[in-house]
N, C-alpha and C positions, 0 to 999 in steps of 0.2 A: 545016781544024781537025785537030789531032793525035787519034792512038788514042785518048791517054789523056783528052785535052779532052772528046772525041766522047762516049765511057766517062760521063767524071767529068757530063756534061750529060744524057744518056739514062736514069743513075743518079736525078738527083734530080728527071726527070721521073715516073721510078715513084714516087718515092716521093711528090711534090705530088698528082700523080691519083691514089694509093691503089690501084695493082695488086694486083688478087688476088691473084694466085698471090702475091706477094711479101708481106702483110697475110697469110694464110693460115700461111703458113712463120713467121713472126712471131708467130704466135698461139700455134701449137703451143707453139715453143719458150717465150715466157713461161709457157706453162702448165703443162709438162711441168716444167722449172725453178722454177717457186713451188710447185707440189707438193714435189717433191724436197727444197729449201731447208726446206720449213715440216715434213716427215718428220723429216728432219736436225737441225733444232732441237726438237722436242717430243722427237727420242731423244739427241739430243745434248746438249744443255743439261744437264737431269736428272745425267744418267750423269756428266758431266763434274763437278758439284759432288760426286757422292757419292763420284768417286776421292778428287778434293779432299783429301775428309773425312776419309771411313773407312779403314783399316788392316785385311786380313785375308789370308790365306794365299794368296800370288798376283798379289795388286793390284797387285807390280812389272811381274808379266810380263804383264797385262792393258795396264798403261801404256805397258812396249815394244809390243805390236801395236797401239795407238792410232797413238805415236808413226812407225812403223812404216806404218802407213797411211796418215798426214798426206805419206808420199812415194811412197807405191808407183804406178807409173805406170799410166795410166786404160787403155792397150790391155790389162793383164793384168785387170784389172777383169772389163773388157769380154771378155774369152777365160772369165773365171770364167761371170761373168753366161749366156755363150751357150752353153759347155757345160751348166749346170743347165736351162737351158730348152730346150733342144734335144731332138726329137724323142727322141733315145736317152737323153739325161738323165733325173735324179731327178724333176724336176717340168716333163718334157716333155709330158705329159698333160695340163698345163695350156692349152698352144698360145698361150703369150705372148710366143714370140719372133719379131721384125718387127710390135713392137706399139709405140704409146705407154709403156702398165706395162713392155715391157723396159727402155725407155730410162730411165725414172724409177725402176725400181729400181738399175740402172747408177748414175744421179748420186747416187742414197740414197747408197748402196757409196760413193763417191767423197767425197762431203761430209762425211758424219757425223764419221767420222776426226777434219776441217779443224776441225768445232765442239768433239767433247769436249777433242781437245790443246790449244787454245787455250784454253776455257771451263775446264780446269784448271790450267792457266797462270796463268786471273787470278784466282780464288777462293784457289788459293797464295799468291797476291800481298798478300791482304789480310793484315791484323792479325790473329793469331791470338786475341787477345782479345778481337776483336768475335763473336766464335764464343758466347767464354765468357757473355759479356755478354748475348747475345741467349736464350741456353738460358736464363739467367741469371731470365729475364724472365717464362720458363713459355710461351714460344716450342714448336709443336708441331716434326715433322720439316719438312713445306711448307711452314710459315713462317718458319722458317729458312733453307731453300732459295730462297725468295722475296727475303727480305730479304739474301741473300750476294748472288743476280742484280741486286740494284738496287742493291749498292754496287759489287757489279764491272765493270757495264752497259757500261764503254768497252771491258774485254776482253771482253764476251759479245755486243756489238756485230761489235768485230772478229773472232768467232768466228763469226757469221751472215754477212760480209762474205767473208771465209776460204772458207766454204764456196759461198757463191753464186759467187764469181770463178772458182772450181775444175769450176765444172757448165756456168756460162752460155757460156764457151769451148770446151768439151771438143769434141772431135769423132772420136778415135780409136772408145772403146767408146760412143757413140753409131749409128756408121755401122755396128759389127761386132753391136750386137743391134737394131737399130731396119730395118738394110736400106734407110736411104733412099731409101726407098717415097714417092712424090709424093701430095700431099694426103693422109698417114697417118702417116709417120715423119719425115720432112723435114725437119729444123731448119735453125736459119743456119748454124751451122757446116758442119754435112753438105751443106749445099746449096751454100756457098758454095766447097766443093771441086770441088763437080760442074759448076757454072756455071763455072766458071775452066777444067776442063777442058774441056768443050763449049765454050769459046771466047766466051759471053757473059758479056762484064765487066760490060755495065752492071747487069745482077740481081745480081752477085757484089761487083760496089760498093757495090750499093744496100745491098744485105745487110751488108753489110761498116759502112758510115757506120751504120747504125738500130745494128749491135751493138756500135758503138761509145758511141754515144750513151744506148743503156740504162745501159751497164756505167758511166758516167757518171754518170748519172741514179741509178741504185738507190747508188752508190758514195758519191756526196754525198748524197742522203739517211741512207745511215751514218754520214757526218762529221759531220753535222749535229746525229743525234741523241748523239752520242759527246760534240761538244763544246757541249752544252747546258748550262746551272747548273742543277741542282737546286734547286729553291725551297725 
C-alpha cells in the first residue's frame, strides 16, 4: 500500500472509531468558531444596516476601514490580538493569551469586517423606497431594521457565510494567540500544521476530510436558506 493509501485509510479509521484526541480538536474549533460567527453577526448585522442608512460626519472613513478590514490579512490581526494581551500589553492583566477567548476574539477581529461590508452591500442594494414605505407605516428603528434583514436575507446570509469561511480556515493568528496548546488551544487548522510536521498524516487528513466536510455542511446550509421562497 502507498504513503498516501496507508494516510488516506488510517485517516478514516480515526474518524469511524471517533478518536479523541481528534473529536476533542473538533469540538474546540466548532465552538470557538460558533461563538466568533454569532459575536460577528449580533455586532455585524446591526452596524452594517445603520451604515446603510444613516449619513453623518465620517461614515465614509468608517466605511473605508470596514472595507479595509474585509482584506487585511489575519497574521496582522493575530500580531494586534497578542500584543494587547500580552503580558506587557494594555490588557495583559487579563492573562487571556494561549486561551480559548484569545482565539475567539482573534476571529471576532477577523469576521465582523466580512459581515458589516457585505450586510451593507445588500441593504444598499434594496429599493430605496421600501425605506420610505416601511417608516411610512409607523415602523419603529428595529423594525425597520428587522424588516430591511429579511428582505435582504440572501446578502445577510452571504455576509454570515463570509464571515464564518474567514474564521473556520484561519490558522495564522490562531496559532500566534492560542499557542496550540493540546487539549486547550488546538484547532484543526493549527493542528493540522503540526501533525503534517511531526510527520503524522493520518490525524492531519483526518482533520483535513472533517474540515472539509463542515465547510460543506454549514456552506449548504447557507445556500439553502438563501435560496428559499419566501412564503
Amino acid at each position: 500500500m502507498s504513503p498516501i493509501a496507508e494516510g488516506l485509510a488510517q485517516a478514516f479509521s480515526l474518524i469511524v472509531r471517533g478518536d479523541p484526541g481528534l473529536l476533542r480538536v473538533i469540538w474546540l474549533s466548532l465552538w470557538a468558531t460558533g461563538i466568533a460567527t454569532t459575536v460577528a453577526m449580533v455586532v455585524g448585522v446591526p452596524t452594517g444596516v445603520f451604515l446603510a442608512l444613516r449619513r453623518f460626519p465620517g461614515r465614509n472613513l468608517f466605511v473605508t476601514f470596514v472595507n479595509a478590514g474585509m482584506g487585511i490579512p489575519p497574521v496582522v490581526v493575530g500580531l494586534l490580538v497578542f500584543l494587547l494581551l500580552a503580558r506587557s500589553g494594555p490588557l495583559g492583566g487579563l492573562d487571556l493569551l494561549y486561551t480559548p477567548t484569545a482565539i475567539i476574539v482573534a476571529q471576532v477581529i477577523i469576521a465582523t469586517p466580512q459581515v458589516i461590508g457585505v450586510t451593507i452591500a445588500g441593504i444598499q442594494g434594496l429599493d430605496e423606497r421600501l425605506v420610505l414605505q416601511i417608516v411610512s407605516l409607523g415602523a419603529g428603528r428595529a423594525q425597520l431594521y428587522l424588516k430591511l434583514v429579511r428582505e435582504a436575507r440572501v446578502a445577510v446570509l452571504a455576509a454570515l457565510a463570509a464571515g464564518f469561511g474567514a474564521i473556520i480556515s484561519e490558522v495564522g493568528a490562531v496559532m500566534m494567540v492560542g499557542g496550540n496548546i493540546q487539549g486547550q488551544t488546538r484547532v484543526m487548522t493549527s493542528a493540522i500544521v503540526l501533525e503534517t510536521r511531526q510527520g503524522n498524516f493520518a490525524m492531519a487528513i483526518a482533520l483535513s476530510i472533517v474540515l472539509l466536510v463542515i465547510a460543506l455542511v454549514i456552506n449548504g446550509a447557507f445556500t439553502w436558506l438563501q435560496q428559499r421562497r419566501p412564503r
